[in-house]
C-alpha positions in Angstrom: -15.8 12.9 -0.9 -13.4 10.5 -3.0 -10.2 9.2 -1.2 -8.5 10.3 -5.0 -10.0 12.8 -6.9 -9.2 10.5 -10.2 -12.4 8.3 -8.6 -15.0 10.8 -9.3 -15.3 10.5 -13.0 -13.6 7.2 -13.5 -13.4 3.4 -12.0 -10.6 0.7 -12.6 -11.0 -2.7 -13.0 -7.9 -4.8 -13.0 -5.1 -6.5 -11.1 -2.1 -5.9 -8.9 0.5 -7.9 -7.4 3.7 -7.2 -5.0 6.4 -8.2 -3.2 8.5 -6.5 -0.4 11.0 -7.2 2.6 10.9 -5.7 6.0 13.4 -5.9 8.6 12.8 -4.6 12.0 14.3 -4.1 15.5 12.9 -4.8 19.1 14.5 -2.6 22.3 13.7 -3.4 25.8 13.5 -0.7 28.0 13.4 -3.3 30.8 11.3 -6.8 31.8 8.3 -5.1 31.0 8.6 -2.2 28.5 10.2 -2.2 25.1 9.9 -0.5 21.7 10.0 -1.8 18.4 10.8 -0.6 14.8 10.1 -1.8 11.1 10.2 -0.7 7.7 9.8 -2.2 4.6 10.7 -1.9 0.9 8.4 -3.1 -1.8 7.6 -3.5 -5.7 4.0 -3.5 -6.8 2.5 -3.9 -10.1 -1.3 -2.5 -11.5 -3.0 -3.7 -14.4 -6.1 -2.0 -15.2 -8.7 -0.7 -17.7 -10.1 2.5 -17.1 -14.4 3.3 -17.1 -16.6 6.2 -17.1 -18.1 6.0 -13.7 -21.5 7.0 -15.2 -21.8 4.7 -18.5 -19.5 2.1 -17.7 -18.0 2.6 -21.0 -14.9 1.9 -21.7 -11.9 4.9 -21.3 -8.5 3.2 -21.7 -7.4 -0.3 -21.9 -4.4 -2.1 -20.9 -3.2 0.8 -18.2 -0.8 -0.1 -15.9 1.7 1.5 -12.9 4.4 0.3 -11.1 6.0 1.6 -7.8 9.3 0.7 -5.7 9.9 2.1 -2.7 9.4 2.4 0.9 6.1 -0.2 1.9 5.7 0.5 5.5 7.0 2.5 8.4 6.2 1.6 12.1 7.2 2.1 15.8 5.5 0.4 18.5 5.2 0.9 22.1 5.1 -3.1 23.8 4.2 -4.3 26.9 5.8 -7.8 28.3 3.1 -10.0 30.3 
């Protein structure tokens, strides 16, 4: 089963590049314990040409996306040594 349904009948072939921030915050419960936070904001680019999975023929050239937007979310549990 394809992560995308788009995969099934086609592949890209192409590039990508990004760029993003993150700013985070750490909280101690005590010596030991603590819990920590992030998220991050981000641009990222795709270039790509578009084939018939089958054939490898050619479907579309010069297709491209862009997104900007939230990158990554996280909360973590830490332990001190």
């Amino acid at each position: 089963m394809p992560i995308y349904d788009g995969f099934k009948d086609n592949r890209s072939k192409g590039s990508f590049f990004g760029l993003g921030i993150g700013c985070g915050y750490a909280y101690n419960f005590n010596e030991k314990w603590g819990l920590e936070g992030e998220l991050g904001l981000g641009y990222i680019h795709f270039g790509y040409d578009k084939y018939d999975v089958d054939t490898d023929v050619l479907l579309a050239e010069d297709q491209s996306k862009s997104y900007f937007g939230p990158t990554k979310a996280a909360i973590s549990l830490v332990y001190h040594f």
